[in-house]
C-alpha positions as CSV (number, residue, x, y, z in Angstrom):
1,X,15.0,2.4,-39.1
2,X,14.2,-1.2,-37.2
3,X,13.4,-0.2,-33.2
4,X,16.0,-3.1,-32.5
5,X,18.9,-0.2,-33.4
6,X,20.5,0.6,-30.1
7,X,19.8,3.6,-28.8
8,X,21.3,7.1,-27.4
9,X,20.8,7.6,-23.5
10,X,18.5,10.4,-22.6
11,X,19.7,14.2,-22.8
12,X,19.5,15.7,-19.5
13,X,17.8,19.3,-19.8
14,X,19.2,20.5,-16.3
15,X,21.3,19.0,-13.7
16,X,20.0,16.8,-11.2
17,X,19.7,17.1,-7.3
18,X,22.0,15.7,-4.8
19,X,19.4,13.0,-4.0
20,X,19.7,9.9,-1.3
21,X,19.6,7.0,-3.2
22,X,16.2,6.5,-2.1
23,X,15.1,9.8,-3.5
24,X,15.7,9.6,-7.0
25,X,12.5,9.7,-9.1
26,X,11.6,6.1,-10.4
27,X,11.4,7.6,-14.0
28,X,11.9,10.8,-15.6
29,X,8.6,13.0,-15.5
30,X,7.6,11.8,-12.0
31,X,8.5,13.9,-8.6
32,X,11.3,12.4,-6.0
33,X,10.2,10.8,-3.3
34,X,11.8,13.1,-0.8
35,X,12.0,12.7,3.4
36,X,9.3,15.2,4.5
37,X,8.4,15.8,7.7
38,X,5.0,14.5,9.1
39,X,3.1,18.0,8.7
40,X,4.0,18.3,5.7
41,X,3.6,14.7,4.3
42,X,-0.2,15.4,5.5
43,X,-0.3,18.5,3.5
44,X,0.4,17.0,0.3
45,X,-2.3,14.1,1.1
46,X,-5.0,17.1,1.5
47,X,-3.5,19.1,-1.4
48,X,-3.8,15.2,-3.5
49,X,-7.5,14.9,-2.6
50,X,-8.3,18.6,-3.3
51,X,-6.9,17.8,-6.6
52,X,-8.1,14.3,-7.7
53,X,-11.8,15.3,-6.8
54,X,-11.4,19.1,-8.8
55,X,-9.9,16.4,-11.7
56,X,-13.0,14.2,-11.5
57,X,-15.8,16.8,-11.1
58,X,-16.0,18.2,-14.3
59,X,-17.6,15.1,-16.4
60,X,-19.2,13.7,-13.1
61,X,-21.3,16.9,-12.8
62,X,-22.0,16.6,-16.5
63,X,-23.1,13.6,-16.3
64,X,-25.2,13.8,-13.3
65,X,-27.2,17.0,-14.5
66,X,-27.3,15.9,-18.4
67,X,-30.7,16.5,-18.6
68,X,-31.0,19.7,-17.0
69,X,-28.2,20.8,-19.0
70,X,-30.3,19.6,-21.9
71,X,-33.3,21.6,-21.0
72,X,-31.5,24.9,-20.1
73,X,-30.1,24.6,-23.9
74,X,-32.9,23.4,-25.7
75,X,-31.0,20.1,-27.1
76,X,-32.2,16.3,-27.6
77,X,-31.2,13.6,-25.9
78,X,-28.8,12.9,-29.2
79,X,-27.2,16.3,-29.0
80,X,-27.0,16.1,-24.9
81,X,-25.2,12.8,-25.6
82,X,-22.5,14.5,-27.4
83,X,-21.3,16.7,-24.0
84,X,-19.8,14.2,-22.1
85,X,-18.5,12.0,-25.2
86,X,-16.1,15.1,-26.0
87,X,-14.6,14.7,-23.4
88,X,-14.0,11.5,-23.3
89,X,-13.2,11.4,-27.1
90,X,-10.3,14.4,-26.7
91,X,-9.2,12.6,-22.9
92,X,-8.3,9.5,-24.8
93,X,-5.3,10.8,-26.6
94,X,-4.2,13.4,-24.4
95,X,-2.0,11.6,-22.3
96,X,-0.1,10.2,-25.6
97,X,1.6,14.1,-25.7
98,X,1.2,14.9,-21.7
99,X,3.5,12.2,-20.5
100,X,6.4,13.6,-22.5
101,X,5.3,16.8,-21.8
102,X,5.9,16.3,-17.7
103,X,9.6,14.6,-18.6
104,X,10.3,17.2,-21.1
105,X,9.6,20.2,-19.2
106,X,9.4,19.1,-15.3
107,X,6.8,18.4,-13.4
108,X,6.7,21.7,-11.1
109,X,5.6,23.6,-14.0
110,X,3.6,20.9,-16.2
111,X,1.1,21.4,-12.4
112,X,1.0,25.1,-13.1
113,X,0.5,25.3,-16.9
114,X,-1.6,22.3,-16.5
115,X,-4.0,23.9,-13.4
116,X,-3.9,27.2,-15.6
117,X,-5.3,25.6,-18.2
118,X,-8.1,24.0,-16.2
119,X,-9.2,27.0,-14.5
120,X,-9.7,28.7,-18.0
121,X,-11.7,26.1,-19.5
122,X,-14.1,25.5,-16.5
123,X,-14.4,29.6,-16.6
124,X,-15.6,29.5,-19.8
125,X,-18.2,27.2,-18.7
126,X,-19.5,30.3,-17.2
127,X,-20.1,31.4,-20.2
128,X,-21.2,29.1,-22.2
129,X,-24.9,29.7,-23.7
130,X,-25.2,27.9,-27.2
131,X,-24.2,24.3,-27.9
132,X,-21.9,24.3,-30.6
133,X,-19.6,26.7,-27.3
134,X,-20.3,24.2,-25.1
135,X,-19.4,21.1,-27.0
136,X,-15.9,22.7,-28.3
137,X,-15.3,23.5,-24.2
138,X,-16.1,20.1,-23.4
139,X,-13.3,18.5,-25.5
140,X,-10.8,21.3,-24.3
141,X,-11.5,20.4,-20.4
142,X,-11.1,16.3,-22.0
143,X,-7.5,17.5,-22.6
144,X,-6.8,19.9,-19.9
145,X,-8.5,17.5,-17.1
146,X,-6.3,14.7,-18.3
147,X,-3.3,15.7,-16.8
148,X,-4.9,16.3,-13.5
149,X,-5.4,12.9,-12.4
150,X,-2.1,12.1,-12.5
151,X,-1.2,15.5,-10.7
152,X,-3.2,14.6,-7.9
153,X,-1.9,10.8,-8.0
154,X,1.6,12.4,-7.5
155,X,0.8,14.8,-4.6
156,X,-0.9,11.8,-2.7
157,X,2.7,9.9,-3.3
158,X,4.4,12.5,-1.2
159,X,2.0,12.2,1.6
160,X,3.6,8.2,2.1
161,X,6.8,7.1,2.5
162,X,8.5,5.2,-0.3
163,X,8.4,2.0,1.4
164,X,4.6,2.8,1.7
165,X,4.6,3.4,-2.1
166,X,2.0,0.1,-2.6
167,X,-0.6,1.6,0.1
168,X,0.2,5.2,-1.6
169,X,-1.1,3.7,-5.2
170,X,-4.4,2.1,-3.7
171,X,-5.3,5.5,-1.7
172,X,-4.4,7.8,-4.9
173,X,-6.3,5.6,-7.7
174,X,-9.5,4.7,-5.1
175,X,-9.9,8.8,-4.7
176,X,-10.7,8.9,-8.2
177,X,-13.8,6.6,-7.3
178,X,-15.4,9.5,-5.5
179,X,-16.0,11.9,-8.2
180,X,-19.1,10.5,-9.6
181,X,-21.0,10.1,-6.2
182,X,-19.6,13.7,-5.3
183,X,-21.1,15.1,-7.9
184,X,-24.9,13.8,-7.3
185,X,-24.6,14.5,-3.3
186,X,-23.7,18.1,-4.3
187,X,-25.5,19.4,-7.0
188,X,-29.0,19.1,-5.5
189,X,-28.0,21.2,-3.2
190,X,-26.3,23.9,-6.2
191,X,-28.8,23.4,-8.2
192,X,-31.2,25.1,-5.6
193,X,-28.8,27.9,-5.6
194,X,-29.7,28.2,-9.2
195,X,-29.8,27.3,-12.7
196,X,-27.0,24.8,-14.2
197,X,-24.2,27.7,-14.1
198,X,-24.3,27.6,-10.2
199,X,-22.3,24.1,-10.4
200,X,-20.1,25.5,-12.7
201,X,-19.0,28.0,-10.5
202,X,-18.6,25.6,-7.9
203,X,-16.2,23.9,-10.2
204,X,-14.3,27.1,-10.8
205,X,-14.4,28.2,-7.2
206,X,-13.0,24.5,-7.0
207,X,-10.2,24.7,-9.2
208,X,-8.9,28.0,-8.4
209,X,-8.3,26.9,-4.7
210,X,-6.4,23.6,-6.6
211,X,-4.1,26.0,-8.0
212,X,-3.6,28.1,-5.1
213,X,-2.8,25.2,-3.0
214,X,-0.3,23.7,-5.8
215,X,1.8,27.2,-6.2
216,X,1.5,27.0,-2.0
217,X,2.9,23.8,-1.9
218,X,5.1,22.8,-4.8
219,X,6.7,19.2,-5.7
220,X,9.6,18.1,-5.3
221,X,11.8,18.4,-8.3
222,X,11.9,15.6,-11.0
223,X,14.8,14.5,-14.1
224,X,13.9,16.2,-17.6
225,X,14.9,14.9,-20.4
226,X,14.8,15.6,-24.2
227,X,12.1,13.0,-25.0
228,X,10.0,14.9,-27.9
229,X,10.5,14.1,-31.6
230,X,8.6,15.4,-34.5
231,X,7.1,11.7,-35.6
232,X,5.4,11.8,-31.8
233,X,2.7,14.6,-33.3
234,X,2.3,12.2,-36.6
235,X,1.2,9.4,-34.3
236,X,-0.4,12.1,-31.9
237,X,-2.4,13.3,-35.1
238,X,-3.2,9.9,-36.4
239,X,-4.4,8.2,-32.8
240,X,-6.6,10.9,-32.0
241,X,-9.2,11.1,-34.3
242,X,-9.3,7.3,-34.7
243,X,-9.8,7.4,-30.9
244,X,-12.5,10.4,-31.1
245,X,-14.4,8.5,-33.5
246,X,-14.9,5.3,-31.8
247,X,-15.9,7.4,-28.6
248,X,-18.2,9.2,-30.7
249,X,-19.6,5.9,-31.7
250,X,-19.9,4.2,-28.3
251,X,-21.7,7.4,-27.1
252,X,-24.5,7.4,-29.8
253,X,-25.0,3.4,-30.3
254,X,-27.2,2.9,-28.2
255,X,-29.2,6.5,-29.2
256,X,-29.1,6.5,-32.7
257,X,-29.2,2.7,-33.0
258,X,-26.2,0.7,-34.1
259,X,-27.8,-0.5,-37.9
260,X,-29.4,2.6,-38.4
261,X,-26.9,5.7,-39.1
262,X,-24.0,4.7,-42.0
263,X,-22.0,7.1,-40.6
264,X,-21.3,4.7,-37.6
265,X,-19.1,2.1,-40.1
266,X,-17.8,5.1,-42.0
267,X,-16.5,6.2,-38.5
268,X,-15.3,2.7,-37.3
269,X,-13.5,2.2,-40.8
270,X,-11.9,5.4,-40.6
271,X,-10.6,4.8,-37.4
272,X,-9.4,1.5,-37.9
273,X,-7.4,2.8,-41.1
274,X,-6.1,5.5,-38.7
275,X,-5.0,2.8,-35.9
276,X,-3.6,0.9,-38.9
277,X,-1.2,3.9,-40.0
278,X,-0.2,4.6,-36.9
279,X,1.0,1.4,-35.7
280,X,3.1,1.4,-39.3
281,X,4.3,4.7,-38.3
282,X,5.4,3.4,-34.4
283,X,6.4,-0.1,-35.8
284,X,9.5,0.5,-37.4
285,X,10.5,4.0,-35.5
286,X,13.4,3.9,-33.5
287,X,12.0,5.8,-30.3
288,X,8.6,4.7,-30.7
289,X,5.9,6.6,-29.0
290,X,3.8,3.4,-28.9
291,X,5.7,-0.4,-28.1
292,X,3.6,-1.8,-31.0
293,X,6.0,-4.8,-30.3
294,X,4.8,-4.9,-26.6
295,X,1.4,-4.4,-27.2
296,X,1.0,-7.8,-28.9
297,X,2.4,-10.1,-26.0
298,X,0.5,-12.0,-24.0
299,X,1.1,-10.2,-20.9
300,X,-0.6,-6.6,-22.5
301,X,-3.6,-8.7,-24.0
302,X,-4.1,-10.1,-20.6
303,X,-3.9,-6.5,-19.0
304,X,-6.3,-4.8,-21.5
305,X,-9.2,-8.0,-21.2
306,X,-8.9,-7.6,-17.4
307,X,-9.2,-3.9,-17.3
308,X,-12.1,-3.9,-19.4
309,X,-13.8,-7.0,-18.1
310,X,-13.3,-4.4,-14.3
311,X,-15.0,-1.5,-16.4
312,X,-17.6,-3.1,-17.7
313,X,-19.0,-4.9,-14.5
314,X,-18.5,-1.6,-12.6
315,X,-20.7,-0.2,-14.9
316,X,-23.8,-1.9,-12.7
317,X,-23.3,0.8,-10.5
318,X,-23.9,3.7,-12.9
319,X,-26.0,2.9,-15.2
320,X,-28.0,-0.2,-14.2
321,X,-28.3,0.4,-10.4
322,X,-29.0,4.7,-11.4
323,X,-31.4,4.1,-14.1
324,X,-33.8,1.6,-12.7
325,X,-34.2,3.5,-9.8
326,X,-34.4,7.0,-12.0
327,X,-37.6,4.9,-14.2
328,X,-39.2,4.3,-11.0
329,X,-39.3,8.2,-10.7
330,X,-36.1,8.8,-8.4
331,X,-34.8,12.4,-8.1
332,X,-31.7,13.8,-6.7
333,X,-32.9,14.2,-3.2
334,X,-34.4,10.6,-3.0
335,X,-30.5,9.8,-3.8
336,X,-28.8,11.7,-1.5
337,X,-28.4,8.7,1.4
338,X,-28.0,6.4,-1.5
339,X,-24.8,8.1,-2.8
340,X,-23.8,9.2,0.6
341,X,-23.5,4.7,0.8
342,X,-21.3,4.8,-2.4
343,X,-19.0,6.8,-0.7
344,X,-18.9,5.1,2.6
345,X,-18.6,2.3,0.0
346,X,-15.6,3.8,-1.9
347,X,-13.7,4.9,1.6
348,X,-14.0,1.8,3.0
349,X,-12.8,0.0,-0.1
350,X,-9.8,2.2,-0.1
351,X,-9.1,1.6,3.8
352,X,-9.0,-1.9,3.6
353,X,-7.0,-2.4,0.6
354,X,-4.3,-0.1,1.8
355,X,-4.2,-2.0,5.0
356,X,-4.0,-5.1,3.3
357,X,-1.6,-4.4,0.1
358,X,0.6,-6.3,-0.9
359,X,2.7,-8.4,-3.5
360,X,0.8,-11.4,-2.3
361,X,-2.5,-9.6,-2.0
362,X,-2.8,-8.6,-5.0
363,X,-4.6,-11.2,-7.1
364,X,-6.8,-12.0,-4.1
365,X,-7.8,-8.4,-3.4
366,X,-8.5,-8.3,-7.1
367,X,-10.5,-11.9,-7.2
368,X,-12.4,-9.9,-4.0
369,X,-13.5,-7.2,-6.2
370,X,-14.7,-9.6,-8.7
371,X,-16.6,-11.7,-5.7
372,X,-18.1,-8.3,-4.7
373,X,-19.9,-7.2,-7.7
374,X,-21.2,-10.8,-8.9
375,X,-22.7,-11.0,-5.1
376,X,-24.4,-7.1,-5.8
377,X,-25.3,-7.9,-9.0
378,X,-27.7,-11.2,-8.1
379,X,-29.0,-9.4,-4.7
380,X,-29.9,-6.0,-7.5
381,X,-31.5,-8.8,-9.7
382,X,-34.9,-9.2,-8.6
383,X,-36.2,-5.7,-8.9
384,X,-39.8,-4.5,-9.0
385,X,-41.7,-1.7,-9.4
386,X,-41.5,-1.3,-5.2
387,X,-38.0,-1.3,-5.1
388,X,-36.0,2.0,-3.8
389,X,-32.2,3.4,-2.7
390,X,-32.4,1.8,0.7
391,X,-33.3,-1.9,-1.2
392,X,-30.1,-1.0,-3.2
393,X,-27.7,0.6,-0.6
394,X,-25.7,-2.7,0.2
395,X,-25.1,-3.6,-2.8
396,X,-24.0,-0.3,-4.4
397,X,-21.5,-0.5,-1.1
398,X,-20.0,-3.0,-2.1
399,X,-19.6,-2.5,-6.2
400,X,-18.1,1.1,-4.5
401,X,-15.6,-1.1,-2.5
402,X,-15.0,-3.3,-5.3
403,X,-13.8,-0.3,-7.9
404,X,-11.5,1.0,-4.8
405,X,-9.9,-2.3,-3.8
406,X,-9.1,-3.1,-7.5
407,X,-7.5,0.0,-9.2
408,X,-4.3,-0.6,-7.2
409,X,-3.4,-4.1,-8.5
410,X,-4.8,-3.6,-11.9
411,X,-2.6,-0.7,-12.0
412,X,0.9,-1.7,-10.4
413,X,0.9,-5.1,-12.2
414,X,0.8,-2.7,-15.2
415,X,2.9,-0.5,-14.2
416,X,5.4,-3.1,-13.2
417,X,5.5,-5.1,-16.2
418,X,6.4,-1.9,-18.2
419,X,9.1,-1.0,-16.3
420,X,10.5,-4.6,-16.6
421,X,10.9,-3.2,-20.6
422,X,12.4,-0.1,-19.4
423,X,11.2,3.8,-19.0
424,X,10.1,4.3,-22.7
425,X,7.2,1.6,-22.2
426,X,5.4,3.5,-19.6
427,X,3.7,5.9,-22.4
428,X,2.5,2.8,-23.9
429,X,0.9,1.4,-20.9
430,X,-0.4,4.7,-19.5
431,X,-2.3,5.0,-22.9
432,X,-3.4,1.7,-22.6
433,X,-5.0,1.8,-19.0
434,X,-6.3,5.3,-19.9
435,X,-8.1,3.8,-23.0
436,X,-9.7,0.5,-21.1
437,X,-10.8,3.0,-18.4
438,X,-12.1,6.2,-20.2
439,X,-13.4,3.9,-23.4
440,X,-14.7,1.5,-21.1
441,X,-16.8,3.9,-19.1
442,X,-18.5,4.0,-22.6
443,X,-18.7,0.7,-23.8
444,X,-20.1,-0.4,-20.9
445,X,-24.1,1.7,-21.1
446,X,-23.5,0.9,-24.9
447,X,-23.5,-2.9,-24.5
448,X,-25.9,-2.7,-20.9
449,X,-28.1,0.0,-23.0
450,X,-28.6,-1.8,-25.6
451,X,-29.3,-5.2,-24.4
452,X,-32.0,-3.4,-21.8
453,X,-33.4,-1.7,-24.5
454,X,-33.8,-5.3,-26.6
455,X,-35.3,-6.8,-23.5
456,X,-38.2,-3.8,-22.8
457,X,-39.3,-4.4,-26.0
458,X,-39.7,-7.9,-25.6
459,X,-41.1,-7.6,-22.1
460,X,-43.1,-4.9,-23.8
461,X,-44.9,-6.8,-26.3
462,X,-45.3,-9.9,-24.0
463,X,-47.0,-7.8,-21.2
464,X,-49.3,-5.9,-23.6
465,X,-50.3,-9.3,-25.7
466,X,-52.1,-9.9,-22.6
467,X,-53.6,-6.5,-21.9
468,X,-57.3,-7.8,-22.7
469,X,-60.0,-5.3,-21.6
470,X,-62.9,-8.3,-21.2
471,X,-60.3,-10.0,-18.7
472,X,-61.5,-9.5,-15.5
473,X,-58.4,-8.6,-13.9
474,X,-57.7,-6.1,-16.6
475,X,-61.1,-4.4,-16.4
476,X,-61.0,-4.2,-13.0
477,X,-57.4,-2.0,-13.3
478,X,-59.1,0.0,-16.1
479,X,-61.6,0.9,-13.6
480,X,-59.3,2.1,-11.0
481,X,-57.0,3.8,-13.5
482,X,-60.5,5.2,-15.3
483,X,-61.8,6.7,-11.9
484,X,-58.2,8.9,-12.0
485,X,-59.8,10.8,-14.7
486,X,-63.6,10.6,-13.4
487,X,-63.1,14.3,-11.1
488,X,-61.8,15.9,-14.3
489,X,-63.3,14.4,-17.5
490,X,-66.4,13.7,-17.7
491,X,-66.6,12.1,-21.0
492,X,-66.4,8.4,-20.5
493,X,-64.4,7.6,-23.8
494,X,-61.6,10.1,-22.8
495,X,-62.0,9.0,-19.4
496,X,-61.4,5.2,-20.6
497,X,-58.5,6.5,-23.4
498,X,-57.2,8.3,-20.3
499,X,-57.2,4.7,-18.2
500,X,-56.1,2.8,-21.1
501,X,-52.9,5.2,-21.3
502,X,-52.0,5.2,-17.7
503,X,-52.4,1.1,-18.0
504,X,-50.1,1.2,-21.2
505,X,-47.3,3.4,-18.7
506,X,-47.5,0.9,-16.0
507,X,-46.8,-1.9,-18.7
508,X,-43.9,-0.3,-20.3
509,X,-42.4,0.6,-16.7
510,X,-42.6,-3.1,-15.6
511,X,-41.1,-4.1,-19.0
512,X,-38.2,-1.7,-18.4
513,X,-37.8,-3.1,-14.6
514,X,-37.5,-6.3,-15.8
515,X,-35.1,-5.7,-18.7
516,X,-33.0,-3.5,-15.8
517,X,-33.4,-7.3,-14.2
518,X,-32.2,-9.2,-16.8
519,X,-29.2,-6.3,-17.0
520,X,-28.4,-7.3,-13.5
521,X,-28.2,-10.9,-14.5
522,X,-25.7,-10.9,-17.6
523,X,-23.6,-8.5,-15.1
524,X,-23.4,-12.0,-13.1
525,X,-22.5,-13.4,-15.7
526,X,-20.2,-11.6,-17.3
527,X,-18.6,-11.3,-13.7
528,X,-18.7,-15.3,-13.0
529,X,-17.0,-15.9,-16.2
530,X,-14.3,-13.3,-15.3
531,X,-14.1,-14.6,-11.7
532,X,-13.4,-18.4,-13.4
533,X,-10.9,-16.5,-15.8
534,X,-8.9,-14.9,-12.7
535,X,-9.1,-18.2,-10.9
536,X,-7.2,-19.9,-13.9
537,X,-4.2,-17.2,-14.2
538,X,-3.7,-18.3,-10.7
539,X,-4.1,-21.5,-11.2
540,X,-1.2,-21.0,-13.8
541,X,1.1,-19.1,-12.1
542,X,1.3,-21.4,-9.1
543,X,1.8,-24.3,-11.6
544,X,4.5,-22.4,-13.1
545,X,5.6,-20.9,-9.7
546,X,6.5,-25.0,-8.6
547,X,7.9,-26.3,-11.7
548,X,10.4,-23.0,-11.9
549,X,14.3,-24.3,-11.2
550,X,15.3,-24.2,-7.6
551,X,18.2,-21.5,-6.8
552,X,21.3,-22.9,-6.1
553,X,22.2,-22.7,-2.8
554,X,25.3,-21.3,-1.5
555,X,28.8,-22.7,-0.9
């Protein structure tokens, strides 16, 4: 049947409130926007932040301790790789089934099933003492933790005022900035408390005070509606694997090496069959799960380039900026004050552009995110080997205020062009955004990865080419690295093998400086060619803005 057939309204599942007018939810699935008192409006901000950081945590801590993780199990930097990539490869799709979910069966109890869930995954973390375990529980928290973001997003809404609903969006969506930071400040500290379990039981101890505080302090009622249909789980069944298996393959790229492993076009031509099939499937429903008719406008194609363009310049911060200074031997305790700037960075990002949001601010709070991170990215791009956190900590501050000041706009401008189509769009976009954020946290050390690993290995063979031991300059630094050895070895060919190899370290860590260098660079560029881009929309809605037909003016 053609998705141009008219359709039935929505069945109601229960009856409705007595709301003011201003009350009633904006769409079904979300809470309403009820008149609380002050006390408790700043109840539900705390109980928001509890919640977005608990949602975060899981694949920040992950990801911050990866290669203790990998130790305490025994695994290779392949099979480490795969921990956080399952949950990004089940997180992906969850939200194509959680959305309905929340309109289907109310909001009140999609938080408790949803925290329930949670808690039971991250206790099995507890447990968790063989890989094959810990992979399977890292793509059940993908899908549990998925619906936790929004959770928190919603709790942080009933801490403003609806007329405050802009400023609401910038503080919920900037608190999702803080889980990565979070989680290297604290687990230094856990990680002296023990092994790798400790800050898993931090997480637990974490998310069973979420769900305490969320049966505490309930939201306000929302509209259900009968939304599910059995075609939703065919395109659930066909989206998620083809989404699992590109994740999969922007998690090992760069590790197993793009030309080398077959199984990385076998997985891209599967998926794209799958993605194929589906958008048949969605394409001529008559409740489509997916707008496939949306998707292909200008205005989506313009949304998803823009929020992966934002991803993939924010991805200086995490994996430029952390691993140069992790090559030039940086632990977790030389970070602490470093990430303790990121958050200052992220706070500060999230005051400002809630004091300053607005219709008209929001292209040039997101061209000021854009501005910010081309600026951090030329001061980050002259390295060397005597660079440390406090040569980065402005910088960083400002790529942290950049990702806070531009979730907001990115997000509402999506949000509000959706809506324009009506309430059955939203799924699409909400799989959208979540698929240019959570794909793009990928893609990003994929492209960045390997283009730093293509420039070491040029720098590499350049600096080495020159390593001649009858230069002068290079005898003399055999010398010095030689007399290292001279207390211990007294054999002077493994004392000069022993110089020789400390020389051939210093060569490949100046190589990989550089290449972090030359990382920096492209970032600039990719930012000033997105900064130009920006600068054109506007230039073409102001354009279009003065040639539109005056109202006519009244009688």
């Amino acid at each position: 049947m053609s998705s141009s057939t008219s359709r039935p309204g929505p069945v109601l599942l229960e009856r409705t409130p007595e709301w003011h007018p201003d009350e009633v939810p904006m769409i079904p699935g979300s809470p309403a926007s009820i008149r609380h008192r002050p006390s408790l409006r700043v109840a539900y901000l705390i109980v928001g932040v509890l919640i977005t950081i608990t949602s975060g945590l899981a694949n920040a801590l992950v990801s911050a301790n990866l290669p203790q993780i990998q130790g305490a199990l025994g695994l290779t930097p392949v099979q480490g790789a795969w921990l956080p990539a399952a949950y990004v490869m089940v997180n992906l799709s969850a939200n194509l089934i959680l959305f309905k979910a929340r309109q289907q069966f109310g909001i009140r109890r999609f938080a408790e099933v949803a925290l329930a869930a949670y808690l039971a995954i991250t206790a099995l973390h507890l447990f968790v003492d063989d890989y094959p375990t810990a992979v399977l529980v890292r793509a059940a928290s993908g899908f549990v933790g998925a619906p936790l973001s929004s959770l928190g997003f919603y709790y942080v809404m009933q801490g403003f005022p609806k007329h405050l609903m802009g400023k609401a969006i910038v503080v919920g969506f900037g608190l999702t900035q803080l889980a990565l930071p979070l989680a290297w400040l604290l687990s230094p500290a856990l990680l002296d408390l023990g092994d790798w379990h400790t800050l898993y039981t931090f997480e637990f101890a974490l998310a069973l005070c979420t769900l305490a505080a969320v049966i505490s302090l309930k939201l306000p009622p929302g509209i259900r509606i009968r939304v599910f249909e059995k075609t939703d789980f065919v395109t659930f069944l066909l989206l998620a694997p083809a989404f699992a298996l590109i994740a999969g393959v922007l998690a090992q790229g760069q590790l197993q090496w793009w030309s080398e492993q077959p199984w990385m076009a076998w997985a891209l031509l599967v998926s794209l069959a799958l993605l194929l099939l589906a958008f048949f499937v969605e394409h001529h429903r008559a409740n489509p799960l997916i707008q496939t008719r949306w998707i292909g406008t200008g205005e989506v194609i313009r949304f998803v380039v823009a929020a992966l363009a934002f991803r993939l310049i924010l991805s200086e911060q995490s994996y430029a900026a952390a691993g140069l200074l992790r090559t030039l031997g940086m632990g977790p305790d030389q970070f602490r004050l470093f990430y303790l700037v990121v958050i200052a960075g992220v706070l500060s990002g999230i005051a400002i552009g809630a004091a300053t949001f607005g219709p008209k601010t929001m292209m040039p709070m997101a061209i000021a995110a854009v501005v910010l991170v081309l600026i951090a990215s030329l001061l980050d791009s002259d390295a060397t080997s005597e660079t440390r956190p406090n040569n980065m900590m402005a910088s960083q501050a400002m790529i942290a205020m950049a990702g806070a000041l531009v979730m907001a706009p990115l997000i509402l401008h999506g949000v509000m062009g959706a809506l324009k189509r009506g309430a059955d769009h939203i799924v699409t976009f909400v799989v959208l955004f979540t698929m240019t954020q959570s794909a793009g946290a990928l893609l990003g050390p994929a492209i960045y990865g390997t283009f730093q690993q293509y420039r070491q290995h040029e720098y590499s063979g350049q600096i080495t080419s020159h390593v001649d031991p009858t230069n002068p300059v290079v005898a003399q630094r055999l010398g010095i690295q030689r007399s290292i050895y001279a207390a211990r070895v007294s054999d002077p060919v493994l004392g000069q093998a022993g110089g020789m190899a400390l020389l051939q370290q210093a060569a490949t860590r100046e190589a990989s400086i550089r290449a972090y260098n030359d990382v920096f660079r492209l970032n600039a560029v990719i930012a000033f060619a997105f900064l130009l881009w920006c600068l054109w929309r506007v230039t073409v809605q102001l354009r279009a803005a003065r040639q539109a037909p005056s109202p006519p003016s009244a009688a």
